[in-house]
N, C-alpha and C positions, 0 to 999 in steps of 0.2 A: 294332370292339369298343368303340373308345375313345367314341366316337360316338354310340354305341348307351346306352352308360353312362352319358354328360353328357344328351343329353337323357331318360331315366331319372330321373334326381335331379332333374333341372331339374322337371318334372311336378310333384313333390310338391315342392318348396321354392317354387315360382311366388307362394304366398302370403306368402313373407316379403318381396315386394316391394311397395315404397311408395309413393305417390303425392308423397312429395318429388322434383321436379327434380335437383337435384344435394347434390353429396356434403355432410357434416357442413363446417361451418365449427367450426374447434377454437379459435379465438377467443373463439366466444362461452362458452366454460366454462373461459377464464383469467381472468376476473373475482376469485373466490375463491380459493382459498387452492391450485389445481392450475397448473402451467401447463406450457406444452409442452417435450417433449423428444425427442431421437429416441434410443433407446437399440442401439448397434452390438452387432450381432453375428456372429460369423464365417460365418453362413448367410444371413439379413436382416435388413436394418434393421429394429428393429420401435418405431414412434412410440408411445409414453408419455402420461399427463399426470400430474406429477409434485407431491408436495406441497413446501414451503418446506426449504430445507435443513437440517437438522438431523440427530438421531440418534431414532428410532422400536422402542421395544421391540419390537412389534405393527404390522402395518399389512394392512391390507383393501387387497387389489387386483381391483377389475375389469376380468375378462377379458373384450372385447367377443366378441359373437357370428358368423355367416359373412358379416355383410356386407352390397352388392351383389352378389352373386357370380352372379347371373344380371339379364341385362337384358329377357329377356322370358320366356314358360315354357320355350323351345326353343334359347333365346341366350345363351350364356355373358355377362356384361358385360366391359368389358376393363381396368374399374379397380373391384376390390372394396371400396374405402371405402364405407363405409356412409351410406347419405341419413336415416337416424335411429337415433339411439342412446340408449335408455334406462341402458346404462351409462355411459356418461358425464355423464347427465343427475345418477344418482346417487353417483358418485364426486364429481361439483361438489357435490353438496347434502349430504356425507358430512359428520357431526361430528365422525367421528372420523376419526382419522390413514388416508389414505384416497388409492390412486392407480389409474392407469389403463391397462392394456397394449390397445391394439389388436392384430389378429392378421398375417401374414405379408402382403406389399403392400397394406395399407390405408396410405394417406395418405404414403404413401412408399415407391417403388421402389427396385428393385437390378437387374442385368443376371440375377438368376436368376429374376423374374418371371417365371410364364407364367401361361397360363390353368388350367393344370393345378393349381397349387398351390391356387388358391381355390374348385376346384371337388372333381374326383376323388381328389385327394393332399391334401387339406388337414385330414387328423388322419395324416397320412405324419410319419416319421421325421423331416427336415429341418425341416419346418412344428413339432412339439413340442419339437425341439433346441431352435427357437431360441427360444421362450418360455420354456424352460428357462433358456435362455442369457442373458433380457431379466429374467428374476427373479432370478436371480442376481447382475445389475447394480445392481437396486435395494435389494439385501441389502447388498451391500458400499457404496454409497454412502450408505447411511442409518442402516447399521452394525445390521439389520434382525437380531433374534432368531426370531420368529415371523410367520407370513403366515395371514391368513384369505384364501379365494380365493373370488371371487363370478361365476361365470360365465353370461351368457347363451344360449341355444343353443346354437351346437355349440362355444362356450367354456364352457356346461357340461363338454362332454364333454376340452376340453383342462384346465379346471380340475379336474378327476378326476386324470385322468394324472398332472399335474403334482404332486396330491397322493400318488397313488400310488409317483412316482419320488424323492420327495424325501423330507427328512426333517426340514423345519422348516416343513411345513402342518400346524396345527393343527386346521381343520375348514375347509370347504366348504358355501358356498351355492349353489344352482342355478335359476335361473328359465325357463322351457320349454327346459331344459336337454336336449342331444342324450346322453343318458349311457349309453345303450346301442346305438350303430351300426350294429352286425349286428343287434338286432331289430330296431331302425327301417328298415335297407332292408328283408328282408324282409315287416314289418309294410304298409310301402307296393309290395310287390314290385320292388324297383329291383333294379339290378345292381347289385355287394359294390362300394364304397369301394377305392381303391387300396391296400392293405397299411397300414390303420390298423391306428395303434398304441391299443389301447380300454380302456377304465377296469378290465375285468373281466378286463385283464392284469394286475392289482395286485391280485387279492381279498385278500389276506393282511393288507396295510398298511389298504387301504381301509376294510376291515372295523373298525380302531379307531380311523376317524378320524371324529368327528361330522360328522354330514350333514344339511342339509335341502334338499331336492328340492320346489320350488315349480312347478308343475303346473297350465296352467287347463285348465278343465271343457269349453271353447269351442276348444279350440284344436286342428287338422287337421292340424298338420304334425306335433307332437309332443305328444301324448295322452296321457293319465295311464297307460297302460297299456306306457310306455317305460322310466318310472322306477319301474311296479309289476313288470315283466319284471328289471331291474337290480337291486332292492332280495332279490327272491328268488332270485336266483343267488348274490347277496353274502355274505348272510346275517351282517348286521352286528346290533348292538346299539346301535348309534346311528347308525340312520339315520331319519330322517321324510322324507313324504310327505303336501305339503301341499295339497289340488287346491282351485283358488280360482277364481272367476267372472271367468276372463278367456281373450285368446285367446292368439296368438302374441305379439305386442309390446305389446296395448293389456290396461290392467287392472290393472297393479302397481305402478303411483305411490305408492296412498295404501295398499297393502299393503306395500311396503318398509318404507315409515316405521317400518311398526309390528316389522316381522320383522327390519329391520336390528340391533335392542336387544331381540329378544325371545332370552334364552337358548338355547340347542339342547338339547333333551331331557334328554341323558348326562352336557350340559356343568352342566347346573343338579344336578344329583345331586348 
């Protein structure tokens, strides 16, 4: 069954892989104003890149997305760091107070890695504890009031959660954000996720928390019609749904720019 379910997912995720070689070097976006950290948690270590020491009213964290997590369309890979990452790209180029969570064994193991966590378990309980558990590091270390969360992929979908479980997310970005689980596998016919924990376990919270849900027009793995499937189960008052001419990873450079300081709808009221 397990089996049967990895290559399943693997089918329709095959195109978020890359033609880089090997994994992110995290050097080259210590340059400015982030730089490395690994933040301990009692479940995984989950690597950071962190802004200058200080104290942060507000801070925008991005959540990377799933990764490598397959090495071919039928082949689990067996180290999920990711070979490119647009969020890291803009948490370096971030003006504002601004850091960076990777997700469970990216760029740093523990003995409870397995293949499972980055593939079929990887919106599971242990995987959201501990990004729970890497947020709440950089709240106390930075003596953080509020967090804006920016997820890509299926860190949209932990960026959700995470807003839904807490109660110092003020609002949520998402870029071909995974924000509806259960219809994306159905939508692609896979076998369900292992006991994901899923944003539209929080409708109550999520519902008043500003959203915008960035969506291209081109993109196969996760299609406007994920965050139109999620927006109408929700049924919030501040949420947007933004569909823009691009695909999975490529297309949102010179759209960040503008949507990183564009108010959120509810938020400009």
């Amino acid at each position: 069954m397990l089996k049967t379910m990895i290559t399943s997912i693997a089918l329709a995720t095959a195109a978020l892989l890359g033609g880089c070689a090997s994994p992110v070097n995290l050097a080259q976006y210590s340059t400015g104003s982030l730089r490395g950290a690994v933040l301990q948690t009692s479940i995984f270590p989950i690597q950071g890149m962190i802004p200058a020491p200080g104290s942060y009213k507000h801070l925008r964290v991005y959540i990377e997305g799933d990764g490598h997590a397959w090495a071919t369309s039928s082949q689990p890979s067996t180290d999920p760091t990711p070979h490119s990452s647009i969020m890291l790209q803009f948490a370096a180029e971030d003006s504002s107070s601004a850091a960076y969570l990777a997700r469970p064994c990216q760029f740093v193991k523990s003995s409870a890695c397995t293949v499972d966590v980055w593939t079929g378990s990887r919106f599971s309980k242990p995987s959201i504890d501990s990004m729970d558990l890497a947020l709440t590091a950089l709240k106390h270390r930075f003596n953080v009031k509020t967090f804006e969360l920016v997820g890509h992929s299926g860190g949209g979908e932990v960026a959700l959660v995470l807003a839904g479980m807490r109660e110092d997310v003020d609002q949520v970005q998402t870029i071909a954000g995974n924000v509806d689980p259960a219809f994306w596998t159905k939508l692609h016919t896979l076998s369900p996720l292992k006991n994901p924990i899923t944003p539209l376990a929080y409708r109550a919270r999520l519902a008043q928390i500003p959203q915008r849900h960035i969506v291209g027009s081109n993109d196969p793995v996760i299609p406007p019609s994920i965050a139109q499937a999620y927006s109408a189960q929700l049924d919030g008052s501040c949420v947007e749904i933004v569909i823009v001419d691009a695909t999975h990873n490529d297309g949102y450079e010179t759209l960040w720019s503008r949507f990183s300081t564009t108010p959120l709808l509810c938020k400009s009221q």
